[in-house]
C-alpha positions in Angstrom: -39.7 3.3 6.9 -36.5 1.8 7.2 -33.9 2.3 9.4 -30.3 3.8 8.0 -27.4 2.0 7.7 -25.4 1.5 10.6 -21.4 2.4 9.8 -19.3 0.0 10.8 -15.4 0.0 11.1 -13.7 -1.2 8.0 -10.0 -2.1 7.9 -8.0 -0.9 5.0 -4.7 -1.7 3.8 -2.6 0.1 1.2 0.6 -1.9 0.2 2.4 1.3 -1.9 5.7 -0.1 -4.2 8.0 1.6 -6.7 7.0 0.8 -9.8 8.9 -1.9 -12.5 11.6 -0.1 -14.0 11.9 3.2 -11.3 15.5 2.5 -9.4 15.0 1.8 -5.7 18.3 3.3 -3.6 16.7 1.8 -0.5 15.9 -1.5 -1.8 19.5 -1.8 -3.6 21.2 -0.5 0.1 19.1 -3.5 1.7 20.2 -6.2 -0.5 23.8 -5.0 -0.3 23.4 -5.5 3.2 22.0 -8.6 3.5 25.4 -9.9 1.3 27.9 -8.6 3.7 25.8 -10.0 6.6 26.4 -13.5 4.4 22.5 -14.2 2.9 23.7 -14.9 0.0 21.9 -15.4 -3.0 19.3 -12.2 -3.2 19.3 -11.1 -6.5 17.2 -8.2 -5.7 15.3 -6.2 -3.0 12.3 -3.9 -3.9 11.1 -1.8 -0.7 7.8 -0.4 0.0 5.1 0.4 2.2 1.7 -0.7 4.1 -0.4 1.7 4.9 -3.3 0.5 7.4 -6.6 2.6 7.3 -9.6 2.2 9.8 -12.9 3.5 8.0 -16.4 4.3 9.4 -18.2 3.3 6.4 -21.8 1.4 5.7 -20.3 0.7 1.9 -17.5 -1.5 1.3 -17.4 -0.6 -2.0 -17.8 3.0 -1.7 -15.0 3.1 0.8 -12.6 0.9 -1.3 -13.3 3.8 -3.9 -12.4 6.3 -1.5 -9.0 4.8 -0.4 -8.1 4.9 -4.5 -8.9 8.2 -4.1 -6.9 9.2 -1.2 -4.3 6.9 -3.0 -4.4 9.3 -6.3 -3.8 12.6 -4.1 -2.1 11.9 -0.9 -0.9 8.3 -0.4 0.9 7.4 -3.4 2.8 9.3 -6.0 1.1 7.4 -8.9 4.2 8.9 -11.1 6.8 6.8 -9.9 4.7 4.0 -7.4 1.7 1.6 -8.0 -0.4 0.8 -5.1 -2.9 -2.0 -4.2 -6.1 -2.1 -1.7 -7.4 -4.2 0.6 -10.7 -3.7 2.5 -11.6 -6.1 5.1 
């Protein structure tokens, strides 16, 4: 018989951006910014977010699959945003 898998913690992270092409108020507001505060030279800003996760899982794989999932319905709107994930 052998014994189940003991869950572990995993750490997730979702990094969550506006897609190419979608305009980015924030991201424009930053960059403006950052020119009257004399950086010059930044030709563009793009703002996002990182979303940390901790998992009780015994799968890597399985919980990588359910982040994508919670990506699809909560954490990302996949109309607009692309997303990456990073299990570690």
């Amino acid at each position: 018989m052998t014994a189940p898998l003991k869950a572990q913690v995993l750490k997730a992270r979702v990094h969550v951006m506006l897609k190419d092409g979608v305009l980015d108020p924030q991201g424009e507001a930053v960059r403006h910014a950052l020119g009257t505060l004399g950086f010059s030279g930044v030709e563009a800003v793009r703002q996002g977010k990182v979303i940390e996760l901790d998992l009780s899982a015994t799968d890597k794989g399985a919980a990588e699959a359910e982040v994508r999932a919670m990506c699809e319905k909560l954490l990302a709107n996949t109309v607009i945003e692309k997303y990456t994930v990073e299990i570690a």
